[in-house]
C-alpha positions in Angstrom: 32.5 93.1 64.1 30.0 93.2 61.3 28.5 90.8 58.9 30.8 92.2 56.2 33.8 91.3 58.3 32.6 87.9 59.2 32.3 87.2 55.5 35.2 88.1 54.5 36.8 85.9 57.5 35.0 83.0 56.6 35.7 82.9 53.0 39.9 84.0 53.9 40.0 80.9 56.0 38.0 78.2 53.5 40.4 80.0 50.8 43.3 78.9 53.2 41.9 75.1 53.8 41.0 74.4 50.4 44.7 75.8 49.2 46.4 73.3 52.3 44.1 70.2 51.2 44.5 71.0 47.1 48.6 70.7 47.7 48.3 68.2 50.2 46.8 66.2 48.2 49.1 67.2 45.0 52.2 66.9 46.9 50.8 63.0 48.0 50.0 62.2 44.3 53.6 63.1 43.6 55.1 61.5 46.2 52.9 58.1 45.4 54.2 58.5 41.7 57.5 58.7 42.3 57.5 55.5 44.7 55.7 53.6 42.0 58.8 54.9 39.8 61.6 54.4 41.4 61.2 51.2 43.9 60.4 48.3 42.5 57.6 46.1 43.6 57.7 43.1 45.7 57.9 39.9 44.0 55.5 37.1 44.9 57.2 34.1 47.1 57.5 31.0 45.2 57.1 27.7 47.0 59.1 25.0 45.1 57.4 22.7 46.8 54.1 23.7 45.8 55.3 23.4 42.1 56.6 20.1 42.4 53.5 18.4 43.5 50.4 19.1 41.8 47.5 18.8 43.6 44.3 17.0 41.4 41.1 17.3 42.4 39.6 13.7 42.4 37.3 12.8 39.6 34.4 11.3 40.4 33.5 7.7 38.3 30.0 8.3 38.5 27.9 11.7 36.5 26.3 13.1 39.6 26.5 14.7 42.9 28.6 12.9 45.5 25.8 10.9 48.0 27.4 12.1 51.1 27.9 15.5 50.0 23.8 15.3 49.2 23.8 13.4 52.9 25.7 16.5 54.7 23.8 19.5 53.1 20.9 17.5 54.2 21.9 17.4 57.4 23.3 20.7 57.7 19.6 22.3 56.2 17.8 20.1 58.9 19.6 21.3 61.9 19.4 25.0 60.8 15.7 24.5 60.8 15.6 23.3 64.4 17.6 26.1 65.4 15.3 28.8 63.8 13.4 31.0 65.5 10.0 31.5 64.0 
């Protein structure tokens, strides 16, 4: 078996797997169209509940930053200092 041979093996078979993967990938395009087409999409689950009550953040009185959120960061910030490794 000579180079010439080898060649023309080599390129016989990538001809072969580039055909397979081109309609492969065509036939899954296709296929993915189709479906999009023809069945319909799931609709999103309601909760009634959910509707009926509406959920308000509460407003703060005061312009500012809540003092025991500034107390928890604080916290939070000084405990991940004792814990890092230097």
């Amino acid at each position: 078996m000579n180079i010439t041979e080898s060649l023309l093996k080599a390129l016989t078979l990538l001809g072969l797997g580039m055909t397979f993967v081109f309609l492969f990938l065509g036939l899954l395009m296709v296929a993915v169209s189709l479906m999009a087409k023809y069945i319909p999409a799931d609709e999103p689950v309601v909760n009634k509940n959910a509707l009926k009550r509406k959920t308000v953040a509460p407003v703060s009185t005061q312009q500012g930053v809540n003092p025991t959120l500034i107390a928890a960061i604080t916290s939070a910030v000084q405990q991940y200092r004792k814990t890092e490794v230097v």
